[in-house]
N, C-alpha and C positions, 0 to 999 in steps of 0.2 A: 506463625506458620506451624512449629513446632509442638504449638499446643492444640492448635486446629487437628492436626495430625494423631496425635498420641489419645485425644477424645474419641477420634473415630472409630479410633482402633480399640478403645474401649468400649463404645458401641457396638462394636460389632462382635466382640467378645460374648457380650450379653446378649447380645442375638441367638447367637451357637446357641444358648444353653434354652434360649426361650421356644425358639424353633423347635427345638430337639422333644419338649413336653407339649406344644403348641399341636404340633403337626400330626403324631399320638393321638390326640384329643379329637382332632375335627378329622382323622380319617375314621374315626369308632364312628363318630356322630355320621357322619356321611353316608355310613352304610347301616348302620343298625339304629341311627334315630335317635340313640338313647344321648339325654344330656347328663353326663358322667361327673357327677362330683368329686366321687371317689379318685377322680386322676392325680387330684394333689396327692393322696394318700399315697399312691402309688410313687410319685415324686419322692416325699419324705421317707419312705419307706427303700428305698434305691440307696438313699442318703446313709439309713441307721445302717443298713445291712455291706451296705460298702467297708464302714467304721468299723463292726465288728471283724469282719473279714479282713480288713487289714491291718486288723489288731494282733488277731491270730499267724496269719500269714505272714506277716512282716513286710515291710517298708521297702522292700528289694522291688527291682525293675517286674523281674516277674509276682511276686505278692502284691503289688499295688496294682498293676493293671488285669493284672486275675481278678484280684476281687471289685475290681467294676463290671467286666464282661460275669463275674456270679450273679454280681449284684441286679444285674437287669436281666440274666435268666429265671434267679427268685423271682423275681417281682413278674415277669411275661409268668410264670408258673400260677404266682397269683392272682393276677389277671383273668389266667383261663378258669381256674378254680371260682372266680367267682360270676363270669359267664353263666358256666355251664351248672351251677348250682343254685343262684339266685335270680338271676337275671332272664335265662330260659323260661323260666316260670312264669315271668312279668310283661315277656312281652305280648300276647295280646292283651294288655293292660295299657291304658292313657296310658301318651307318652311322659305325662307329666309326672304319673306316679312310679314309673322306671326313675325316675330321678330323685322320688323320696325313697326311692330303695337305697339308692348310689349315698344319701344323707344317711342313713344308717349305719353303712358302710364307714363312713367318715369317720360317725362316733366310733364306733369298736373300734378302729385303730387308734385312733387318739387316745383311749384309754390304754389297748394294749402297749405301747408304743411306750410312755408314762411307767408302765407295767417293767416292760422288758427295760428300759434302759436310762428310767427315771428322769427329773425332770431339767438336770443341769444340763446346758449346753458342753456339745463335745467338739473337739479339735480336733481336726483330719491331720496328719502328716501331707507334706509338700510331695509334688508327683518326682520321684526319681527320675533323673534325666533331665530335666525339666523346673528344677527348682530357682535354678538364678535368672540370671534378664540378661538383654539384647539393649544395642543402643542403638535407637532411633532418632537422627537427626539431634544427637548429643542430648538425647532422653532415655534414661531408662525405662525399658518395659518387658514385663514379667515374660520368660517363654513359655509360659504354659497358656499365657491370655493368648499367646499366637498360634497354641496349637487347638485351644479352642477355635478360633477363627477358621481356622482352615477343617478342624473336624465337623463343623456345621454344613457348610458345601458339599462334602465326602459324604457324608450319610445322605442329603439331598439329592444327590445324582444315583445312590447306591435304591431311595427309592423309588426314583424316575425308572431308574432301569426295572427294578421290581414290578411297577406296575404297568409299565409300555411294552415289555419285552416275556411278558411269562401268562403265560394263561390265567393262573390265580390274580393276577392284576389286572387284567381284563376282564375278569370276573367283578372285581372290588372296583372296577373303573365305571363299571354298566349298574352295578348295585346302587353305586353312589346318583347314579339318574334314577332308577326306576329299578326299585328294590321287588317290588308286585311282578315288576313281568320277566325278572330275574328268576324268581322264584318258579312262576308259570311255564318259562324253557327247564325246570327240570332240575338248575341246581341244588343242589342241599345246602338252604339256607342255615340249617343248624351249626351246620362247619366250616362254613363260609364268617360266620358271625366270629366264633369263637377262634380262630385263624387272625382274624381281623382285630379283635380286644386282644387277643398275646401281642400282636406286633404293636397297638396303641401303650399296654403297659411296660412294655419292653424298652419302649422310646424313654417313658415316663421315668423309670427306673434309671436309666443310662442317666439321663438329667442332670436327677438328684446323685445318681454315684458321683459324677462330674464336678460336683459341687464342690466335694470334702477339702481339696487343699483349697478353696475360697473362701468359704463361711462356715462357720460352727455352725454343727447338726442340733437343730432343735424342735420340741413338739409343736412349733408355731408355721412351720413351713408348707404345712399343704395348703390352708383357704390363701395364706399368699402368692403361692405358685399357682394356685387353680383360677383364679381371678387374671391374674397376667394372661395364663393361655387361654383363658375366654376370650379376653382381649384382643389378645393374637391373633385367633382361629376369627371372631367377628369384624376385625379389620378385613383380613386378610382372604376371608369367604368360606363359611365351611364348608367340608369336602374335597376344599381345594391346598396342595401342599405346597406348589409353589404359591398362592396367595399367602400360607403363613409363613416361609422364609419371606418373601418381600415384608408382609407385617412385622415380623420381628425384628428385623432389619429397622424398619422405620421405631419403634420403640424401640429398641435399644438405643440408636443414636440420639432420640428426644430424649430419653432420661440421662443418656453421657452430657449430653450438653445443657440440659434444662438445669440439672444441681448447681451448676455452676452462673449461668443466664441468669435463671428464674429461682434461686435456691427458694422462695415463699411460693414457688408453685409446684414443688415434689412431688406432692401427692394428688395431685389434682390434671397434672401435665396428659397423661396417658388418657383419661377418661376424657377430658376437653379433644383432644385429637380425636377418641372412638365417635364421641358425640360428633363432631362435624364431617369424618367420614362417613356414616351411616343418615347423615340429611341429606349430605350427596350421593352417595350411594348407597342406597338403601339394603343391598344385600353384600355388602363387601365389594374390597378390589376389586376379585377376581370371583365372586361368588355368584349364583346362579339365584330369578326367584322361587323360591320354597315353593312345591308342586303340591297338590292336595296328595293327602294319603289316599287311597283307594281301599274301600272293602277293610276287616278288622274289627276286633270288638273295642278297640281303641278309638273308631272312629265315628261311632253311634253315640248321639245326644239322645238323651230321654227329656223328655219336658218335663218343665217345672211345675207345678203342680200347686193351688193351694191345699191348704191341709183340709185332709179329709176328716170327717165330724169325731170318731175317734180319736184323731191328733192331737185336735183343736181339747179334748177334755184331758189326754195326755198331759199338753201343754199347758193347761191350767193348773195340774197337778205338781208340775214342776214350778211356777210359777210359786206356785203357796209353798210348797218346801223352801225357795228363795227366799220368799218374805219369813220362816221361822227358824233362816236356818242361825240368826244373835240368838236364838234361845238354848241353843248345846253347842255353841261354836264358842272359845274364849278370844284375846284379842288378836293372837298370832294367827289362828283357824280363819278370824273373819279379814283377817288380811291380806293373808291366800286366797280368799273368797272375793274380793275388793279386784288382785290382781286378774285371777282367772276372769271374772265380768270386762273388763280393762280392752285384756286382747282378743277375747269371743268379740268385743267391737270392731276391734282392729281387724281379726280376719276377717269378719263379715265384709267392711270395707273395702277388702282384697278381692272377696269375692265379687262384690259388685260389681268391679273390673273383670276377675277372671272371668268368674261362670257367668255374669248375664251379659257385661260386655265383650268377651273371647280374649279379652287382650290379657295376656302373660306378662306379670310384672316382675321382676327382680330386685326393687327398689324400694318398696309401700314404704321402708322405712323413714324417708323422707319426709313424707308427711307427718306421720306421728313424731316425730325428730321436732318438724316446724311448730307444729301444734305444742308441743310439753317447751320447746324456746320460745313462741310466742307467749304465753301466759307467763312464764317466767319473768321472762323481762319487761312485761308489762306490771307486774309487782315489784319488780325492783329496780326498775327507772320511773316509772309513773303510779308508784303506791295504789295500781290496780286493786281492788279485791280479789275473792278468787273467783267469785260469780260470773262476775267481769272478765276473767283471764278464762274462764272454762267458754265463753259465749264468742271471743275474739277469738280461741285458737282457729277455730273451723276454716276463718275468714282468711289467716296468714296462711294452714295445711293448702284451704281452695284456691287461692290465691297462686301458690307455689304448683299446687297441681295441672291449675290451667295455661302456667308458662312452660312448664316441662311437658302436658300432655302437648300442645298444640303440633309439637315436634315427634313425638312418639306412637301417636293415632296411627301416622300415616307409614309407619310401616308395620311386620308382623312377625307372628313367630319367636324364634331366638333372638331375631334381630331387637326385634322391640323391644324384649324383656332385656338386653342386654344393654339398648339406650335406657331405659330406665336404672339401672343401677349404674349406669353415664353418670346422668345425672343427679342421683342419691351420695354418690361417691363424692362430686363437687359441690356437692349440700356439704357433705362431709369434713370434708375438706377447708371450707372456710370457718364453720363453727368449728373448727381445732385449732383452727391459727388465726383467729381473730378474739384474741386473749384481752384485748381492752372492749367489748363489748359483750361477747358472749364467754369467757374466763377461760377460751382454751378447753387444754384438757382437763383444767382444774375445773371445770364446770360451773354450774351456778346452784350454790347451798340456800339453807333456810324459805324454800318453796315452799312452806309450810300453810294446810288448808283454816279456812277461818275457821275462829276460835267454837260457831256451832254444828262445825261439822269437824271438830279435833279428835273426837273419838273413836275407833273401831265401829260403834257400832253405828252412827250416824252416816260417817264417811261410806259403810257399806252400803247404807243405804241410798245414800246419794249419788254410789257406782250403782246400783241397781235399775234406781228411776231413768239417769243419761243413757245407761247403755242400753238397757233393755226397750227404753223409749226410741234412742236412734236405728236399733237394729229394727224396730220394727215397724217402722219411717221408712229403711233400708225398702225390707220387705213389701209396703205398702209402695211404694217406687216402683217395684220389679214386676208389679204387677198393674201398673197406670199403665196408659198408653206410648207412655217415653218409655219402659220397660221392655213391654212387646216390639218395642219399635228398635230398640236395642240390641234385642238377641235376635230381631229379624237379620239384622246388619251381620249380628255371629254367625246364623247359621247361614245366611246365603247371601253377601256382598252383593254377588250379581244383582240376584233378584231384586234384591230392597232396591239399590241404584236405575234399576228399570223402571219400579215404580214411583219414581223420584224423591226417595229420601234420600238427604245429604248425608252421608255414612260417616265423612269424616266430622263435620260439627256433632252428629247425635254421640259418636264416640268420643269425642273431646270433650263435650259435657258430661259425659257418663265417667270419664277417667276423672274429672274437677271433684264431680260427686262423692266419689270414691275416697279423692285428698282429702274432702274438706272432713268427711266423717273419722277417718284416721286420726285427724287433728284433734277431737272431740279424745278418743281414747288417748293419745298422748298428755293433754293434759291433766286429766284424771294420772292417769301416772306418774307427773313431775308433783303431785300435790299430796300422792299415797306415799312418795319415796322421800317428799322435800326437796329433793334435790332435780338437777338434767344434766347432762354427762353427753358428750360426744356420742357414748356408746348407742344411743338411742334411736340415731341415724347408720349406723353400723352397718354393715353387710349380714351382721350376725342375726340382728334382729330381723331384717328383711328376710330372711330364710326362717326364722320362724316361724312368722306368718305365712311363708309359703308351706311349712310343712302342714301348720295348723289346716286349712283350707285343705290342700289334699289328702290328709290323712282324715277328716269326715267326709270327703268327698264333694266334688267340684259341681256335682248335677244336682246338688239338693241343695235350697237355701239352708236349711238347718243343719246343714254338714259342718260348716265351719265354726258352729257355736259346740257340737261335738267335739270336733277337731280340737280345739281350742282346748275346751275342757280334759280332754284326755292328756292333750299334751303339756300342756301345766300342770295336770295334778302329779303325771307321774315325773315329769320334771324335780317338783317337790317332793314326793313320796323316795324317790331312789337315791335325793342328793342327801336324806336324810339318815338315811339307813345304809348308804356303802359309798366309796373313793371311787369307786368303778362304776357310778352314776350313767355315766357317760355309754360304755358298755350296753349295761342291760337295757336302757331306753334305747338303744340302738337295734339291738336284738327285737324288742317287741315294737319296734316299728315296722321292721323287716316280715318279722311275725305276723301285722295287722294290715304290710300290703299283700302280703302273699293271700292270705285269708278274706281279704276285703278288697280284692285289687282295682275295685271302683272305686275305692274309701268305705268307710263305715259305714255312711247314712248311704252313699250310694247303692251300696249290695242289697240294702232293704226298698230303696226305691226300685231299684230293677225289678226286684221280687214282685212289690206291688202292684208295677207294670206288664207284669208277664202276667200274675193272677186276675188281672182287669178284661187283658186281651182275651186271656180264654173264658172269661164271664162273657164277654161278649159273643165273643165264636159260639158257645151253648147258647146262646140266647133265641129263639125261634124269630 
């Protein structure tokens, strides 16, 4: 009983703090739309700026709880700073690309961060007053896990009353419905927004100050704080605050008690729970379903278009610089060149899914994960070739794609994209701790490609022929009749469904599609690198791909082979030339959505679409 007890209360410890960033998160999202990456920053940033302050300030009742209430005024300061400076600018821009702005954001801090307080983990001092324990039930337990406990609750009710009882909260309460006709009665949605991200960063901050006498401050804590209150906020409903105290509540308890139950299912515990929440209830606990946006340059599709006869000799010209670029490339030039063709695959993939089939993935890495461990271990349990492992991957990617789509089709939005990195995460999660089949985290070495294609320049060539062959398979797809029949289903559900297409099998085949080509680009990468690593299935990789795709832009097929390309080469180009890598590609992503807030190739498809229509208007 004693231990059943003292868990709970551990649980719910970790609730307090999950809530506390959770709740932040899906009230910004609820009214402003935006899916905010940057809130981990925010988090870790609560953390470093607490440490310092209570470095300065001293260890005293009033120096330690001063500098958390600093700590989360900084950070609500920064917050607003970055509202009303980047984020203003973005919003009628895709919502998706407000959230490669929020990834920019990430970077710069993660470099600053590194900057200001380098990369050793730091130790908080113990909360004055607060430092010894309480016996429970002849157990020791910390008093500060108890005044966690109870400051969870207190801020919960502090913002019930906030939003039941004050105008500005019935403002933030009606937003969170129907932001459009919010706007329409008159309020000033500019300071409505920016009101709304100080109190999300604010929360975020408190968080992470909260943290210091529990965990050493380190630069690893925002994507793991930001992933948790994804979590939180899509159990538990966005928008909705008691749905993320109830979420948190439920996660924390599964992880107090799962380490100890399930210690082989740590990391996989909370996703398996998001996933079968979200089959049952497709929009959370307590969550409402996602309303269409109304009106907005964010909410205008432009068609896809085949390439105009121009393009088409463009594209040839690019195509023949490919084919000469072994003749001034050495062997490291055509490796980068190897890799960049790899993930122009991969995003294309992505896009498949995103732009022609509407569905938002947060996961793709999954597949390419499957694809580069299928081939792998079919060389080195069944003395595969590589021929052989490059022709199989598609089949394990598609395979994988069409168990996890079957489940994910059917819902949308954040929702979907959030069961997708469900289930990426529990891909995860076994290739890391299934150490006698797939090595763990030690991976699987000497993936090495056959012996007529060991060279740079072969092997480039043979990234060239795959990818450039399946991308344009891809494309040749998009525009068959499954294609059109696919983006009928994106832009108008109803519609297609009236005229009796089955929405959800044309999109569960079009998500398979997507897996099985991913797979194709992962194995070309376990055979460039030699090796497969966990990391392939990552979250990290998954956001690449998502940046790749939005930063060429979502409405053009050729956007994410842009996308791609830009954002590997400067990947490479900045990690070679400065420590602060991280930084500047942050900076000139921020740069090229402000600039391109459709993406790259988007702003030039608009253009061309706007010069068409008036070609047309003149027309007699």
């Amino acid at each position: 009983m004693d231990f059943v007890v003292i868990q709970s209360l551990n649980g719910l410890a970790t609730a307090s703090t999950l809530f506390l960033v959770a709740s932040g998160l899906s009230i910004i999202f609820g009214v402003t739309r935006v899916v905010n990456f940057a809130h981990g920053s925010f988090y870790m940033l609560g953390a470093y700026i607490a440490y310092t302050l209570v470095s300065r300030l001293g260890g005293s009742v009033a120096g330690f709880w001063g500098s958390i209430a600093l700590a989360a005024a900084a950070v609500a300061s920064l917050g607003a700073a970055m509202e009303t400076t980047l984020l203003r600018r973005v919003y009628k821009a895709p919502e998706l690309l407000q959230l490669l702005a929020t990834f920019g954001v990430v970077l710069i801090v993660q470099d600053l961060v590194l900057v200001i307080w380098g990369p050793s983990d730091l130790l908080g001092p113990r909360a004055p007053g607060l430092a010894g324990a309480v016996n429970i039930l002849g157990q020791p337990f910390p008093q500060y896990a108890l005044f966690l406990i109870l400051f969870g609750p207190l801020v919960y009710a502090g913002l019930w009353l906030l939003f039941h009882r004050t105008r500005w909260g019935t403002l933030v309460r009606a937003a969170t419905q129907d932001r459009e006709m919010v706007a329409a009665l008159g309020v000033n949605q500019a300071w409505l927004f920016t009101s709304v991200f100080t109190l999300g960063a604010a929360l975020a901050g408190m968080g992470g100050a909260l943290q210091l006498p529990l965990v050493a401050v380190n630069h690893t804590m925002d994507l793991q704080s930001i992933v948790e209150a994804f979590v939180v906020v899509v159990i538990g409903g966005f928008g909705s605050v008691t749905g993320a105290l109830l979420a948190a509540v439920i996660i924390g308890e599964l992880n107090a008690f799962g380490i100890v139950i399930f210690p082989d299912l740590t990391l996989v515990l909370t996703f398996v729970a998001m996933a079968i929440i979200l089959v049952v209830r497709p929009w959370g606990l307590l969550g409402k379903p996602e309303a269409a946006v109304r009106g907005g340059a964010g909410s205008i599709e432009l068609p896809m278009r085949p390439l105009a006869p121009r393009l088409r000799l463009f594209a040839l010209g690019v195509g023949l610089v490919l084919l000469a670029l072994p003749l001034v490339l050495g062997n490291y030039g055509l490796s980068v060149a190897s890799e960049v063709l790899i993930f122009a695959l991969f995003a294309v993939s992505l896009h498949f899914i995103m732009g022609t089939g509407g569905m938002i993935s947060f996961g793709h890495a999954a597949y390419f994960g499957l694809g580069a461990y299928g081939a792998a271990l079919l060389m080195k349990y069944l003395m595969f070739p590589m021929l052989g492992g490059i022709l199989f991957a598609p089949v394990v990617a598609g395979l994988g794609a069409l168990v996890f789509g079957w489940f994910c089709v059917r819902l949308s939005g954040v929702y979907l994209a959030m069961l997708t990195l469900a289930f990426a995460q529990i891909t995860y999660a076994i290739v890391f701790q299934w150490y006698g089949f797939t090595g763990g985290d030690n991976g699987l070495i000497g993936i090495w490609p056959a012996a007529w294609a060991s060279s740079a320049t072969a092997y480039y060539y043979l990234c060239l022929a795959l990818c450039g062959g399946a991308a344009l398979l891809l494309r040749r797809i998009a525009f068959a009749p499954f294609g059109y029949t696919l983006r009928a289903c994106r832009d108008s559900g109803l519609r297609a469904d009236a005229i009796g297409i089955d929405l959800a099998t044309h999109r569960w085949l079009g998500f398979a599609l997507g897996g099985a080509f991913a797979g194709i680009a992962g194995a070309l990468y376990a055979f460039l690198k030699g090796s497969v690593f966990p990391d392939t299935i990552s979250i990290s990789t998954s956001i690449d791909g998502l940046v790749m795709v939005l930063l060429g832009g979502i409405q053009t097929l050729v956007g994410p082979i842009v996308g791609a390309a830009t954002y590997k080469t400067l990947h490479v180009t900045m990690s070679s030339y400065t420590n602060q890598w991280q930084a500047v590609l942050g900076v000139i992503i921020i740069v090229l959505v402000i600039a391109f807030p459709e993406g790259i190739m988007g702003r030039f498809a608009r253009t061309a679409e706007a010069r068409t229509a008036r070609a047309g208007d003149a027309a007699p």
